[in-house]
C-alpha positions as CSV (number, residue, x, y, z in Angstrom):
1,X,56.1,83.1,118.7
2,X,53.2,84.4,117.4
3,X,49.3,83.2,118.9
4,X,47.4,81.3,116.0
5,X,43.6,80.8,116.3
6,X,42.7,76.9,115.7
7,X,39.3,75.7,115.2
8,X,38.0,71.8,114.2
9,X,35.4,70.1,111.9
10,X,33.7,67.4,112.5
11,X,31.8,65.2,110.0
12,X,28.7,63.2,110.6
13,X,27.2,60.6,107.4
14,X,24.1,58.6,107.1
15,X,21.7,57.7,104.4
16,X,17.9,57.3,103.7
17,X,16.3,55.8,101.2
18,X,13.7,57.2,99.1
19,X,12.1,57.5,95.1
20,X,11.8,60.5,93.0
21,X,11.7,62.0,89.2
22,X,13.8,64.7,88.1
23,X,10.8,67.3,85.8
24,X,11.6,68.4,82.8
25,X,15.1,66.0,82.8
26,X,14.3,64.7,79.4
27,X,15.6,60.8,79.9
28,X,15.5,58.4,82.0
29,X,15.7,59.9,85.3
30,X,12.6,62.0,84.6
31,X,10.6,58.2,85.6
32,X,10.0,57.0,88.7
33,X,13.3,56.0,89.9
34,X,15.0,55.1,94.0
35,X,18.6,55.7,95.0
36,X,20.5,54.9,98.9
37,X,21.4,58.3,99.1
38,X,24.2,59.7,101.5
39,X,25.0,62.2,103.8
40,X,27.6,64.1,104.8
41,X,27.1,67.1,107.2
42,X,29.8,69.1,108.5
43,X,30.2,71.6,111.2
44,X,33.0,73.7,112.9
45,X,34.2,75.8,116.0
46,X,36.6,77.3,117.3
47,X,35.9,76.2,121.5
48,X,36.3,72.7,123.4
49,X,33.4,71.3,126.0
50,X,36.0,72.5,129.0
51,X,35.0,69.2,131.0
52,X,34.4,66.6,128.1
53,X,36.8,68.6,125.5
54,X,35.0,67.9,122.5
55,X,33.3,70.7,119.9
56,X,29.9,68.6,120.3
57,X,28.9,65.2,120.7
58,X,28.8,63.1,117.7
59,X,25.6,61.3,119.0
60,X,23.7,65.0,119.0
61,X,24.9,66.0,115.6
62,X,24.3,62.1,114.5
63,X,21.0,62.2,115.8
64,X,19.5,65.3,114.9
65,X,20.6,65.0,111.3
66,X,18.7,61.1,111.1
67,X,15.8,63.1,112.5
68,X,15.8,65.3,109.5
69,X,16.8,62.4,107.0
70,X,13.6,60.0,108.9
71,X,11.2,62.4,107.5
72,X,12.6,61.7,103.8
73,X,13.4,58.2,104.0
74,X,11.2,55.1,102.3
75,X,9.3,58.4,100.8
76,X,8.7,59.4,97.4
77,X,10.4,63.1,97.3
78,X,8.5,64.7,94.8
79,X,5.4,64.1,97.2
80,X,6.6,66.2,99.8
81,X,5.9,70.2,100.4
82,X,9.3,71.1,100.0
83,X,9.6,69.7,96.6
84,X,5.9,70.6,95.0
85,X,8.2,73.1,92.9
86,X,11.4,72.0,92.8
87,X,12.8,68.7,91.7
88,X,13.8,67.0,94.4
89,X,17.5,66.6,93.0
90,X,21.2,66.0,94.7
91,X,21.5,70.2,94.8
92,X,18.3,70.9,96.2
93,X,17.9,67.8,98.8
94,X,21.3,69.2,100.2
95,X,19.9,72.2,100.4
96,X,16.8,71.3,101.9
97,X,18.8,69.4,104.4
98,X,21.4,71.9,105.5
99,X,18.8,74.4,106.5
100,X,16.7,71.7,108.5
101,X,20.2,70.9,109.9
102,X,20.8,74.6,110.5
103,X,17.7,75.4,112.6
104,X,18.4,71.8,114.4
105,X,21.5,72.3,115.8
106,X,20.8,76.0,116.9
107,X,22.0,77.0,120.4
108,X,24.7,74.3,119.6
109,X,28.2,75.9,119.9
110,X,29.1,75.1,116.7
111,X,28.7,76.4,112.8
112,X,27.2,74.3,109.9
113,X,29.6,74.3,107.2
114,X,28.3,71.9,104.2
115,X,25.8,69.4,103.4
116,X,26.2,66.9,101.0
117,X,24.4,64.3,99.3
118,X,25.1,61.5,97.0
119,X,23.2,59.5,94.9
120,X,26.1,56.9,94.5
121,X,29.4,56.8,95.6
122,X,31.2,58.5,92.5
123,X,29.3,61.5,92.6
124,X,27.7,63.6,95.4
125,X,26.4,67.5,95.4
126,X,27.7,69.6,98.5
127,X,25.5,72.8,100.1
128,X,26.9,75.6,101.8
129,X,25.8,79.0,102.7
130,X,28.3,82.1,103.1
């Protein structure tokens, strides 16, 4: 029997709440306008804790990621540095967010695979680097 290589993913999701307005949009999101968004991070390795046997804890991923997410919520995005230039959109918040997330969980012995964030439940824009 051949040796396969495994690995898992885990997936952590909270929310924040917070206004912006999408430049140049050219209808009605362009106003001011709030959403609940969510958030989906997911990460991945290939190695157990050997005395716990998990990849990491849920409550360090969990709470580094609400870190990240505290300093958007109840805000009004298009106030803050990181979207000065860019609209503050789905795409660009999950990008904004993975890299946070990225530099967060560093030293962590796992890999961030995706961020995603959704505006409402039917649609949701997803991050990844490769």
């Amino acid at each position: 029997m051949e040796s396969r290589k495994g690995r898992w993913r885990l997936t952590v999701t909270e929310g924040f709440c917070a206004s912006h307005c999408l430049r140049g949009y050219e209808g009605p999101c362009e106003n001011l306008h709030g959403h609940n968004f969510g958030v989906e991070a997911v990460v991945e390795g290939e190695r157990l804790d050997p005395k716990v046997e998990y990849l990491v804890d849920f409550k360090v991923l969990r709470g580094r990621l609400r870190q990240i997410l505290g300093e958007l919520d109840h805000r009004h995005l298009n106030d803050l540095a990181a979207f000065s230039l860019e609209n503050p959109s789905s795409e660009n918040l999950a990008r904004h967010i993975y890299r946070r997330l990225e530099a967060a969980i560093a030293g962590e012995p796992v890999r961030l695979v995706s961020v995603s964030v959704s505006e409402k439940d039917a649609s949701k824009a997803t991050y990844m680097e490769y």
